[in-house]
Structures are given as C-alpha cells and as structure tokens.
Backbone and ligand atoms as CSV (ligand in chain L), in Angstrom:
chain,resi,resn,atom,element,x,y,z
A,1,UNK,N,N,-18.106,10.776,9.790
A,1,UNK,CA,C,-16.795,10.200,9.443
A,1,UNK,C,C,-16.946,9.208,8.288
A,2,UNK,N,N,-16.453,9.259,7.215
A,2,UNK,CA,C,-16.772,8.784,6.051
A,2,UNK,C,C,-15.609,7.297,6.620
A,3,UNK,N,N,-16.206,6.180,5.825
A,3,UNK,CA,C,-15.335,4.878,5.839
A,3,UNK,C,C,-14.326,4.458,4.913
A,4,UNK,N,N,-13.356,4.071,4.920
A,4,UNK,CA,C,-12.662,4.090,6.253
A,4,UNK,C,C,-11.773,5.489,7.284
A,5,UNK,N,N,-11.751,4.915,8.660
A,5,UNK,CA,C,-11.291,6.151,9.291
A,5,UNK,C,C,-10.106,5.735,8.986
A,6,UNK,N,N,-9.225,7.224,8.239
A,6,UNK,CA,C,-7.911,7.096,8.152
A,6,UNK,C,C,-7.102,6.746,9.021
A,7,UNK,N,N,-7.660,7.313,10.180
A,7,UNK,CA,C,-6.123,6.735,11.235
A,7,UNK,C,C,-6.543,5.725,11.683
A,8,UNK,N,N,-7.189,4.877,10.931
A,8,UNK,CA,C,-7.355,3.418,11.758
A,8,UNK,C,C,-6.633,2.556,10.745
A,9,UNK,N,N,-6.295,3.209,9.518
A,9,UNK,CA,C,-5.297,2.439,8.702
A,9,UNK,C,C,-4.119,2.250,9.319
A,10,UNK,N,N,-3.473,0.554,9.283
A,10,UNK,CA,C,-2.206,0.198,9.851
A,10,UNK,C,C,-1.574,-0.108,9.218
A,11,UNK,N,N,0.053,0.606,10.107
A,11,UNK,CA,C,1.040,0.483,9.546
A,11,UNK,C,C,1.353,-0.937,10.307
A,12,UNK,N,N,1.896,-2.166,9.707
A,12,UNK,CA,C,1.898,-3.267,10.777
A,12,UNK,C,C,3.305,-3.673,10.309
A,13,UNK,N,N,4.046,-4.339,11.700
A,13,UNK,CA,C,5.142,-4.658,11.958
A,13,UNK,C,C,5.266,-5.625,11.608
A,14,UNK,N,N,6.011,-6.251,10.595
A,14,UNK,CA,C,5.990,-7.817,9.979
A,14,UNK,C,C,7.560,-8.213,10.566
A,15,UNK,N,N,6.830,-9.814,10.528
A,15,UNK,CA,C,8.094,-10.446,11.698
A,15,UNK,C,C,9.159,-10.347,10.773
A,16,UNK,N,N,10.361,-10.174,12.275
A,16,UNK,CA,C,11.988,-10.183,11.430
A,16,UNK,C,C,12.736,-10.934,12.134
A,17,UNK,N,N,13.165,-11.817,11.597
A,17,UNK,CA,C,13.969,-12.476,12.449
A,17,UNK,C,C,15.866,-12.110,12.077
A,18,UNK,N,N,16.379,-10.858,13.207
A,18,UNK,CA,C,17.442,-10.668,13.080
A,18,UNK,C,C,18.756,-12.023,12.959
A,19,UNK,N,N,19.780,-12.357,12.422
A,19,UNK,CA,C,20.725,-12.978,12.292
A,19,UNK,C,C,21.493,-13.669,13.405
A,20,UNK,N,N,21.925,-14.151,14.480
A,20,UNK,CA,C,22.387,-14.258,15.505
A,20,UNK,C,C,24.097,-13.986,15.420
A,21,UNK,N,N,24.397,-14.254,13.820
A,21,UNK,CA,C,25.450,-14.633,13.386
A,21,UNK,C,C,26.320,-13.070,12.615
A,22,UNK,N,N,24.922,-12.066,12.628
A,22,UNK,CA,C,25.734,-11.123,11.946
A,22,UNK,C,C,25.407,-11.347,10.255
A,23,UNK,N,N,24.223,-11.939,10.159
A,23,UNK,CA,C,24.308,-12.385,8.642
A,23,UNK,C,C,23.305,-11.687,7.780
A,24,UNK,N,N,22.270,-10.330,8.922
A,24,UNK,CA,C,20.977,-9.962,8.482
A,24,UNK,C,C,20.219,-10.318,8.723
A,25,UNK,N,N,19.063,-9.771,8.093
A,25,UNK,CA,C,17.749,-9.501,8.610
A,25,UNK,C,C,16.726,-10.394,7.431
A,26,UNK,N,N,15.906,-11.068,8.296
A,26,UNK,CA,C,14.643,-11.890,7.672
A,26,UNK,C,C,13.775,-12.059,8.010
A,27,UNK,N,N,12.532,-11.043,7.003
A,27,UNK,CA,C,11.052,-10.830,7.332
A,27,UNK,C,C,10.366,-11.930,6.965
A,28,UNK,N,N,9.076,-12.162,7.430
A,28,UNK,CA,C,8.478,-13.362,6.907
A,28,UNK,C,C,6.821,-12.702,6.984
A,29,UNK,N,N,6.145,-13.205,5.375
A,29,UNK,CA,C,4.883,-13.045,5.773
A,29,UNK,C,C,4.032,-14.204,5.754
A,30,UNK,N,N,3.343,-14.887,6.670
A,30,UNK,CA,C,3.128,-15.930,6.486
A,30,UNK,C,C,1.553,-15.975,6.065
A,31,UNK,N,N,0.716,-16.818,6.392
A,31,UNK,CA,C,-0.559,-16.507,5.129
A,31,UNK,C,C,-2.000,-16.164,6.645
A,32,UNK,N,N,-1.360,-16.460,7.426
A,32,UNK,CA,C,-2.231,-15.743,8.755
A,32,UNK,C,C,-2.198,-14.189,8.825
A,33,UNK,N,N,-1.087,-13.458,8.369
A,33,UNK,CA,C,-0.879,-12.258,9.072
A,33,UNK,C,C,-1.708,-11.256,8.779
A,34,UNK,N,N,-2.073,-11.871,7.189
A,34,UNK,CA,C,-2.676,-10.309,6.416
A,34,UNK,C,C,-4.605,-11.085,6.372
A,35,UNK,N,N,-5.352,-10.617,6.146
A,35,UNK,CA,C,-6.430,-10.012,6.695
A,35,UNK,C,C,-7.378,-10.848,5.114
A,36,UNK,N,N,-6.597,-11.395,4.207
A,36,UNK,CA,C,-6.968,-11.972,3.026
A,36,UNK,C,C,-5.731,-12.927,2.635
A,37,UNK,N,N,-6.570,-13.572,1.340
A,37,UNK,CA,C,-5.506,-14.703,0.850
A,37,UNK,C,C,-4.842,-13.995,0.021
A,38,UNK,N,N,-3.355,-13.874,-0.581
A,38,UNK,CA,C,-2.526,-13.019,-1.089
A,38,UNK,C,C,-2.738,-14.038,-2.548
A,39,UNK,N,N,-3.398,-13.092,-3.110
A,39,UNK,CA,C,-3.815,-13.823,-4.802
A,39,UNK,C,C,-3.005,-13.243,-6.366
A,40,UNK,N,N,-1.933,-12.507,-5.826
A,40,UNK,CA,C,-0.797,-11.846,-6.878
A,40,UNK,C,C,-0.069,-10.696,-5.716
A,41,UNK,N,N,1.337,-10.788,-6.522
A,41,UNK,CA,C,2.485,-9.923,-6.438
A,41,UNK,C,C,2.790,-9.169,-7.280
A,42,UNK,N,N,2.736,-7.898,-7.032
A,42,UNK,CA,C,3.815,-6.977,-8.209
A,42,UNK,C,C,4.902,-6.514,-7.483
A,43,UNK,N,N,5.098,-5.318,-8.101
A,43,UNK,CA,C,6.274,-4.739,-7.467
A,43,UNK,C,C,6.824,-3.248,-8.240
A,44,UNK,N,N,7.023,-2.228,-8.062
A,44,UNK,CA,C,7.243,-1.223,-8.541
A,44,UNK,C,C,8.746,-0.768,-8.200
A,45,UNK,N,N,9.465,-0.332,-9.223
A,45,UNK,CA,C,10.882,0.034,-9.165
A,45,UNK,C,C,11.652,0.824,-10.118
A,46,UNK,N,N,12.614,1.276,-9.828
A,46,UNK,CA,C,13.158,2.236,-11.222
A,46,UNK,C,C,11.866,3.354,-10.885
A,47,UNK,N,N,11.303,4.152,-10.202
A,47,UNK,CA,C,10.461,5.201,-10.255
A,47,UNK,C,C,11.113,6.483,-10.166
A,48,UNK,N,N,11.246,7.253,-10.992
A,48,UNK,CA,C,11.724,8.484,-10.863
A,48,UNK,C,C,11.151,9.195,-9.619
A,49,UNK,N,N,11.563,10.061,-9.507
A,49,UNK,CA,C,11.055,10.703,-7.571
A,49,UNK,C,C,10.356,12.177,-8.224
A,50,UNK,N,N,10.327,12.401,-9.412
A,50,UNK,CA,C,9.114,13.225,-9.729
A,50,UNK,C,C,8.021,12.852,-10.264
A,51,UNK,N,N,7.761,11.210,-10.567
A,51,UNK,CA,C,6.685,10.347,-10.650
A,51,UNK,C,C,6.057,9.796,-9.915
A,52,UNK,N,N,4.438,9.768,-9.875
A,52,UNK,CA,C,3.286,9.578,-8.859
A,52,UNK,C,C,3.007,7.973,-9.596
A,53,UNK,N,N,2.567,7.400,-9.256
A,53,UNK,CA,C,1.975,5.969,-9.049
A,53,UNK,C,C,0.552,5.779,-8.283
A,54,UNK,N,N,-0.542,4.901,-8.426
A,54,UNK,CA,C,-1.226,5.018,-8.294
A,54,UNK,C,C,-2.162,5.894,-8.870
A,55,UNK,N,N,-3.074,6.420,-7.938
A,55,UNK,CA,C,-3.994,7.618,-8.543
A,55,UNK,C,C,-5.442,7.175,-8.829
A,56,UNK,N,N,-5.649,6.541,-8.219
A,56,UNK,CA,C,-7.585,5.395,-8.607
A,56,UNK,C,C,-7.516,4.832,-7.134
A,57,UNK,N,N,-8.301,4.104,-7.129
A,57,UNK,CA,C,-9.021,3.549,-5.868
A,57,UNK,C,C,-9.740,1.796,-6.224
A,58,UNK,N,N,-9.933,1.236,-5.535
A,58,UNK,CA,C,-9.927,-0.061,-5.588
A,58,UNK,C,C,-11.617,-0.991,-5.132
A,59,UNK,N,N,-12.498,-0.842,-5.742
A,59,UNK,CA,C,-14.014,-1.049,-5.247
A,59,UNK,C,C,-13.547,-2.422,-4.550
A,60,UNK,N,N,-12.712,-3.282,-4.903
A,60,UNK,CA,C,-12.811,-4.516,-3.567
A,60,UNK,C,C,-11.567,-4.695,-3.368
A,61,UNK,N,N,-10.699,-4.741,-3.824
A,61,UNK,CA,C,-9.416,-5.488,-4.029
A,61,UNK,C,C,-8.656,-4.851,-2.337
A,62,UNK,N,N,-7.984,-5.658,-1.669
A,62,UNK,CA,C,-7.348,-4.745,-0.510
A,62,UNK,C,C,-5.532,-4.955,-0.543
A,63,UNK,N,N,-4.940,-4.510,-0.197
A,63,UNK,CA,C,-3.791,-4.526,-0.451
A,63,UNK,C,C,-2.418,-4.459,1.162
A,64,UNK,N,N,-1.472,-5.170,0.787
A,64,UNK,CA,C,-0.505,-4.651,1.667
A,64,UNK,C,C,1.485,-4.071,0.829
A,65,UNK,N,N,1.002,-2.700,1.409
A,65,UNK,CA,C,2.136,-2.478,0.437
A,65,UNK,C,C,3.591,-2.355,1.276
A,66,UNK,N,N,4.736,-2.659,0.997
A,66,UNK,CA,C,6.310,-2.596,1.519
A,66,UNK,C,C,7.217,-1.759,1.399
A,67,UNK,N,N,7.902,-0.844,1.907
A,67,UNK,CA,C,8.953,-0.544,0.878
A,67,UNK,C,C,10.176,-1.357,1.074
A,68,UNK,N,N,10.686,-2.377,0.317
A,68,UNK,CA,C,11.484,-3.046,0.604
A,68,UNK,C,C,12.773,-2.552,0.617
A,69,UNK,N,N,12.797,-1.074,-0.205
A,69,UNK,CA,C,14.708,-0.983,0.006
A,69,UNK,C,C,13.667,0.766,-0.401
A,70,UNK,N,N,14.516,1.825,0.011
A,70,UNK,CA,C,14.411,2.989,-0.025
A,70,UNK,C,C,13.269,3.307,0.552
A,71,UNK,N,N,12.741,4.742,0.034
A,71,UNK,CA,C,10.985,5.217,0.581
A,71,UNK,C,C,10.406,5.998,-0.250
A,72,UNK,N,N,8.921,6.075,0.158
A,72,UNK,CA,C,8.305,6.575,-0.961
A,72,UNK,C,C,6.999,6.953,0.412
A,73,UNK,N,N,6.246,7.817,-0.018
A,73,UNK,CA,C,4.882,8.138,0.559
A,73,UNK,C,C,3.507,8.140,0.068
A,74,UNK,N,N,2.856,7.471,0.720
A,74,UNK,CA,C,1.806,7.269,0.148
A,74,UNK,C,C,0.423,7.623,0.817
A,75,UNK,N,N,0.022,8.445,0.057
A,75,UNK,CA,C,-1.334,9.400,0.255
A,75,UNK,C,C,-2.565,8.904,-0.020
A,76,UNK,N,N,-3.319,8.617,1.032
A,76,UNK,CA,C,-4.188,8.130,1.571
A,76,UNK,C,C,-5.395,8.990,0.895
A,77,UNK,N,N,-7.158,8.704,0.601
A,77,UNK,CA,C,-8.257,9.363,0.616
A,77,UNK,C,C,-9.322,8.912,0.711
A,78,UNK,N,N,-10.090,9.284,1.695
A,78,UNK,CA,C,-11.529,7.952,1.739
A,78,UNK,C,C,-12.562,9.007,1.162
A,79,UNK,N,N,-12.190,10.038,0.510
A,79,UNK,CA,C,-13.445,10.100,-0.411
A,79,UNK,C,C,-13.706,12.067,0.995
A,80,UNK,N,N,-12.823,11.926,1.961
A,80,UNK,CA,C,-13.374,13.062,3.442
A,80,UNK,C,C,-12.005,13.756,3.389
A,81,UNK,N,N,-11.436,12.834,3.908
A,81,UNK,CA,C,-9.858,13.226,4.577
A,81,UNK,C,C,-8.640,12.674,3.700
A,82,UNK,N,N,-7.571,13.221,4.171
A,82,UNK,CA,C,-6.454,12.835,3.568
A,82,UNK,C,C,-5.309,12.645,4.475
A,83,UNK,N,N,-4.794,11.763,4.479
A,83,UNK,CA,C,-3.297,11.401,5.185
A,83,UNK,C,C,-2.783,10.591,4.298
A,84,UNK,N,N,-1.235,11.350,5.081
A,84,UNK,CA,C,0.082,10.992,4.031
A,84,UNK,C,C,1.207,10.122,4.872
A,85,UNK,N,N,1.499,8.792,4.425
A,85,UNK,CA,C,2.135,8.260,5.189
A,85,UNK,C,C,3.613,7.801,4.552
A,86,UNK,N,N,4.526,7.547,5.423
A,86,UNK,CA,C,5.797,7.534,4.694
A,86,UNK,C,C,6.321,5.924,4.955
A,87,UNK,N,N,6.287,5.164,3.999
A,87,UNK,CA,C,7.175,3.509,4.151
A,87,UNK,C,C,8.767,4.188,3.854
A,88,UNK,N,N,9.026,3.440,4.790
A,88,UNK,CA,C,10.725,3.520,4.654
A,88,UNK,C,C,11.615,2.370,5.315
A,89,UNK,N,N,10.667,1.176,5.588
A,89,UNK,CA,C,11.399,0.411,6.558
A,89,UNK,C,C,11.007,-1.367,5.802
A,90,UNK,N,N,11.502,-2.181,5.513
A,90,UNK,CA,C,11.139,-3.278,4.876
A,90,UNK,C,C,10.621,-4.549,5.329
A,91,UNK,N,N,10.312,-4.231,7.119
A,91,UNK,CA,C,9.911,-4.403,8.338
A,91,UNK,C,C,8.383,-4.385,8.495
A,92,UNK,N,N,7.781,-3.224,7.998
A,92,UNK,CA,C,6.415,-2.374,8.278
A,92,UNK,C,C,6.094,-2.453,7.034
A,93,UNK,N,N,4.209,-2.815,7.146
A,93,UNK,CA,C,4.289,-2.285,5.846
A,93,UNK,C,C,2.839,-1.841,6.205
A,94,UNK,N,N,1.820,-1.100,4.651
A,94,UNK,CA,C,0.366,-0.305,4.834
A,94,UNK,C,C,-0.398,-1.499,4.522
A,95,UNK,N,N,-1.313,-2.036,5.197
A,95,UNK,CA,C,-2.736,-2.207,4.890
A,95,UNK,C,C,-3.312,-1.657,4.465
A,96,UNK,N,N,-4.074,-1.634,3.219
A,96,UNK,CA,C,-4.879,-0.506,2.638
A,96,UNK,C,C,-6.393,-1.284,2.352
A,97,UNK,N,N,-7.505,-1.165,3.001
A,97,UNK,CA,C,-8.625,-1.581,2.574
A,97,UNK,C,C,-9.185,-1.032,1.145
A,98,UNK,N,N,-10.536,-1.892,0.838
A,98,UNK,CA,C,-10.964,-1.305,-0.398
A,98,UNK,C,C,-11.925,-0.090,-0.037
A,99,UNK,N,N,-12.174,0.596,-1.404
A,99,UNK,CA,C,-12.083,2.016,-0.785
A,99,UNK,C,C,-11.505,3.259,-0.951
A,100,UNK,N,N,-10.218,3.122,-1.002
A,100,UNK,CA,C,-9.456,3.997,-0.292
A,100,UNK,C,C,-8.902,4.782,-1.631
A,101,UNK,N,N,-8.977,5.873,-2.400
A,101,UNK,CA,C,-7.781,6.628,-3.526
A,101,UNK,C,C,-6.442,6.610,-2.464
A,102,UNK,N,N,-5.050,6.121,-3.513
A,102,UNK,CA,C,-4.353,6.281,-3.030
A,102,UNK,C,C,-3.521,6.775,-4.060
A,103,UNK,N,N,-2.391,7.363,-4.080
A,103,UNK,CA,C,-1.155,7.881,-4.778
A,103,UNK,C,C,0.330,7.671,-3.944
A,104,UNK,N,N,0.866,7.380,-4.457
A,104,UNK,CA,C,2.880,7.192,-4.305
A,104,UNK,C,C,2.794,8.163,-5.202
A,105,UNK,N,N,4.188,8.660,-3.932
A,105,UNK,CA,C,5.017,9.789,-4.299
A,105,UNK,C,C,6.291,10.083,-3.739
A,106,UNK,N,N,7.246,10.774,-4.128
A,106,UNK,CA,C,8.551,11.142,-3.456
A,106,UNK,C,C,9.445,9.847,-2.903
A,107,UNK,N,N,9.158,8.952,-4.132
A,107,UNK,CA,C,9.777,7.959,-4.487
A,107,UNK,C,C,11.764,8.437,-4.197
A,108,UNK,N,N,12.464,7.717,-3.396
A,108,UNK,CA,C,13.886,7.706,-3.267
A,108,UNK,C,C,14.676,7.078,-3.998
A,109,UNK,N,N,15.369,7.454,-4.660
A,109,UNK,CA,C,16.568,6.576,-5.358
A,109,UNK,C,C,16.386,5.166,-4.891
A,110,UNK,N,N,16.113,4.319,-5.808
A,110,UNK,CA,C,16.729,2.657,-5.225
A,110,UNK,C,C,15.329,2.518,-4.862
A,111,UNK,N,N,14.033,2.840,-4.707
A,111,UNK,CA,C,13.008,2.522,-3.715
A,111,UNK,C,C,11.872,1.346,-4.059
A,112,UNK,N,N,11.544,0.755,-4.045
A,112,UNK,CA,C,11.038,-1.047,-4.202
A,112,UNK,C,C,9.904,-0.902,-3.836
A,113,UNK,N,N,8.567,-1.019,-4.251
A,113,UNK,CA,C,7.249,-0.902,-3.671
A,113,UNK,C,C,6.791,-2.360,-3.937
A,114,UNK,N,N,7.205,-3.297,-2.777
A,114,UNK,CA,C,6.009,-4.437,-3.255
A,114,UNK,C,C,5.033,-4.478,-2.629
A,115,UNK,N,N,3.940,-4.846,-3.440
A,115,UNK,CA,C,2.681,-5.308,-3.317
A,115,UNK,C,C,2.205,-6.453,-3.220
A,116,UNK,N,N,0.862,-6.755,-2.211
A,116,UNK,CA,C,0.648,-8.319,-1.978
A,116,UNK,C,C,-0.974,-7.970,-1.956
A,117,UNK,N,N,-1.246,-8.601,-2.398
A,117,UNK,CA,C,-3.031,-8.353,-3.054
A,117,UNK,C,C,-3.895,-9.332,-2.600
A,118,UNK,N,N,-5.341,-8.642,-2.489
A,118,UNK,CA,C,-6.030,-9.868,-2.475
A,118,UNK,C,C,-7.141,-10.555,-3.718
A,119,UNK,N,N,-6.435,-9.999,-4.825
A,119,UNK,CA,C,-7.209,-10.452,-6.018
A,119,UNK,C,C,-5.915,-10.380,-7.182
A,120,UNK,N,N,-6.702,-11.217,-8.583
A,120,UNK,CA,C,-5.504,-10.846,-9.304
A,120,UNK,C,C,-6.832,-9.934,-10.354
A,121,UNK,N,N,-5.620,-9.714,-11.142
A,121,UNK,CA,C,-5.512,-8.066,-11.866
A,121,UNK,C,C,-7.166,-8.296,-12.790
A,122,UNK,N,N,-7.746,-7.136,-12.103
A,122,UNK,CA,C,-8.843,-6.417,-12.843
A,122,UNK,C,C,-9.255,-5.058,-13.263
A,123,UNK,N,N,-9.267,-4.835,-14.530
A,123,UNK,CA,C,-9.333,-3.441,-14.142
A,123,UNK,C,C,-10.971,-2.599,-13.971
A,124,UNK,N,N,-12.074,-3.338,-14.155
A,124,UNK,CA,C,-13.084,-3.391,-13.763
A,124,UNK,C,C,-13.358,-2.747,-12.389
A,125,UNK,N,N,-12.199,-3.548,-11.351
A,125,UNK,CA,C,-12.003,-2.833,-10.293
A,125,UNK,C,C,-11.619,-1.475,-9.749
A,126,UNK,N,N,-11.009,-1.066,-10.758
A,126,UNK,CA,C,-10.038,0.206,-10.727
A,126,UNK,C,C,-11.139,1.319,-10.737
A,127,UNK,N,N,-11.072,2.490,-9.929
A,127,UNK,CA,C,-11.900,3.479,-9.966
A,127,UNK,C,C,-10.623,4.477,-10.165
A,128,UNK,N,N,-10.617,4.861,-11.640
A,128,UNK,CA,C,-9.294,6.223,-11.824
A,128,UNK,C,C,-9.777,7.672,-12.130
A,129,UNK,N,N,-10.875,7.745,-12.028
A,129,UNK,CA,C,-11.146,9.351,-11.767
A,129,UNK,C,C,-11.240,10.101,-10.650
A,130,UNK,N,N,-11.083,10.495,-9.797
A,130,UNK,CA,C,-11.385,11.348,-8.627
A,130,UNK,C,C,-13.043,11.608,-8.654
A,131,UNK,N,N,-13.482,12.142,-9.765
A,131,UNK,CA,C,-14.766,12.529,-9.151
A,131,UNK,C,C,-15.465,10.979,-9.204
A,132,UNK,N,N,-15.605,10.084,-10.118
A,132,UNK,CA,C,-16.029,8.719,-10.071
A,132,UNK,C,C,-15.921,8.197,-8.408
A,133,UNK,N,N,-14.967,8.618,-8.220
A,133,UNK,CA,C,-14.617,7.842,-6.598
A,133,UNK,C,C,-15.460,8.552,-5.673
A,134,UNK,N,N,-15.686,9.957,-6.130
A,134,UNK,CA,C,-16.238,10.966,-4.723
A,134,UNK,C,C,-17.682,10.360,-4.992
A,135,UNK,N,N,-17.920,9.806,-6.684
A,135,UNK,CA,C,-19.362,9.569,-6.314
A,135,UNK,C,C,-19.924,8.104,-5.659
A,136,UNK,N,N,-18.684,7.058,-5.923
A,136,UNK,CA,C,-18.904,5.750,-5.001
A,136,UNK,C,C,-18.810,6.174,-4.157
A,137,UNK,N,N,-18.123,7.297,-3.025
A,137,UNK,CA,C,-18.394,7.591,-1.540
A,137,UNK,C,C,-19.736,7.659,-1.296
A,138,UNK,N,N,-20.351,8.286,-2.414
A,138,UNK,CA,C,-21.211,9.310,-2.025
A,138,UNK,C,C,-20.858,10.551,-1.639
A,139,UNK,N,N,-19.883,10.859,-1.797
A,139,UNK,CA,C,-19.311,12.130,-1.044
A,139,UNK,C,C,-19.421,13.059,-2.068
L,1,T46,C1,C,-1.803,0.128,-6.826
L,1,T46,C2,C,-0.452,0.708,-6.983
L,1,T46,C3,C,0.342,0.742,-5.726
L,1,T46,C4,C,-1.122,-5.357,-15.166
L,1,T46,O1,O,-1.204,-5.757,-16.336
L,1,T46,N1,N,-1.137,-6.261,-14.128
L,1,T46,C5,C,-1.037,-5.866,-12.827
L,1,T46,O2,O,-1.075,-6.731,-11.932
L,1,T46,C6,C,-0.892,-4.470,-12.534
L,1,T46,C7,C,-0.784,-3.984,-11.091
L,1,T46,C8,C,-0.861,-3.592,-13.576
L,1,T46,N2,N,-0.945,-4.030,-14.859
L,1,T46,C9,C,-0.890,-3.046,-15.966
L,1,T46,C10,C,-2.034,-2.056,-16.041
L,1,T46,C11,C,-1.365,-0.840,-16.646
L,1,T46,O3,O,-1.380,-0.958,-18.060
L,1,T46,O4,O,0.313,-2.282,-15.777
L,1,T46,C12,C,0.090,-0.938,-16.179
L,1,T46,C13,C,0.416,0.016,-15.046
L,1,T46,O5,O,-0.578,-0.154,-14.007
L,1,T46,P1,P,-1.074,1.058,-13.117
L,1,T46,O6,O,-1.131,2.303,-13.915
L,1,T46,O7,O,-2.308,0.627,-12.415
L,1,T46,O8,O,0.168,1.173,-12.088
L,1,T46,P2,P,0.233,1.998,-10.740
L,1,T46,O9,O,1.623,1.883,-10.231
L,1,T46,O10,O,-0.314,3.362,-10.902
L,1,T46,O11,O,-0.741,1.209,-9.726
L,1,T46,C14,C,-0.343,-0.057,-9.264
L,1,T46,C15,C,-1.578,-0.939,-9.087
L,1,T46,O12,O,-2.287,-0.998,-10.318
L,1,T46,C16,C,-2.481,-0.423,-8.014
L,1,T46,O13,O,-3.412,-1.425,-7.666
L,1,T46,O14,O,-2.422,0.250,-5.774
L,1,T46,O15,O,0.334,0.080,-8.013
C-alpha cells in the first residue's frame, strides 16, 4: 500500500454554528482544527467546468481545501491508487497531505475553491509532471 492510504484521507466536518434567529450559517476554523499552522490563503473562482486545476503534487506543503459555494471534484493519487472525491458543502472540507497528485475538475457554475495551506508559495515545491511524481513515489 503505497503512502498515503487514500481512504484514510478526510473529509472533516468544520464547525457551524447555525443562526437561532433565521439569519444563517457560520463556519469557523480555528487554528487547533487543522493538523498545521495555516501560512497563506488563496482561492479559486470563475473556473469554467471544462477546466482542470491543479495537476502536480506537493513534496511538503499540506493543504485543506473548501468548496465554499457550488462543487467541484477532486482527484486524488498517491503515486498506486486513485480516488475521486466530490466538495459540495462549505461545512466539510479535504485534508490533503504532502504527497498526494491532485486535480479539480467538474467545477459548477458559481463554485469557490478555498484553500488554507501550510506554507506560503513555492514553487520548488511543486512536483508537475506525472512521471517526476511516480518517481518521488518510487512507484
Ligand atoms: C493546489 C490547487 C488546488 C502564486 O503566485 N501564488 C500562489 O499562492 C499560488 C497558489 C499560485 N501562484 C501562481 C503560480 C501560477 O503562475 O498562480 C499561477 C497559477 O497557479 P497554479 O497553476 O499552481 O494553479 P492551480 O489552480 O493549478 O493550483 C493551485 C495551487 O497552486 C495548488 O497548490 O493544490 O490550486
């Protein structure tokens, strides 16, 4: 079983505190929840739904991604296996360790991908070839 095991990637339930009043919904991430210190924000939007995102893999950096308004799916690869998971809720979001090729896809009208990182932007880090990545597996 090559690392990481895909289905041990979580989808995790981030707190919401519903409205009492009828006024909506409010998530909170506070700096305990996620698994690193959140060291930059992006955010992806306006994506056409026949455009992929991503496509490289990340030698340290780990990530938690959202879909804050619409959905999009995002395809998982540790270098063995592949799973495809679908954000659609602004509630839940992916943990993604380092490691991992990933790609967005089937991006929805309106659909919001934020990101919460645990590094800021390197591209040193970035592994964007497929076979480059099969050979950091070793695979
Ligand atoms: C990821 C997925 C979900 C910067 O200058 N600063 C930044 O913080 C980022 C993220 C990107 N950029 C530049 C680098 C490229 O010239 O913005 C351009 C587009 O970046 P990229 O092609 O990496 O975008 P995506 O959407 O394919 O990937 C991004 C993240 O890079 C990546 O870590 O997991 O979103």
């Amino acid at each position: 079983m090559s690392y990481p095991n895909l289905e041990e990637i979580e989808l995790k339930e981030i707190p919401k505190i519903s409205d009492p009043d009828g006024r909506g919904n409010l998530s909170v991430v506070e700096r305990d929840f996620l698994p690193f210190v959140i060291k930059r924000v992006y955010y992806l939007y306006d994506v056409p739904s026949s455009s992929t995102r991503g496509g490289h893999a990340h030698k340290q950096l780990q990530q938690f991604l959202i879909a804050l308004s619409g959905s999009f799916d995002v395809v998982l690869d540790n270098g063995t296996n592949r799973r495809i998971i679908t954000l659609n809720r602004p509630d839940r979001g992916l943990l993604i360790p380092n490691g991992v090729w990933r790609e967005l896809e089937n991006f929805s009208s309106g659909a919001v991908c934020l990101s919460l990182v645990s590094a800021e932007y390197d591209e040193n880090d970035y592994i964007r070839k497929y076979k480059e990545f099969k050979l950091f597996k070793g695979a």
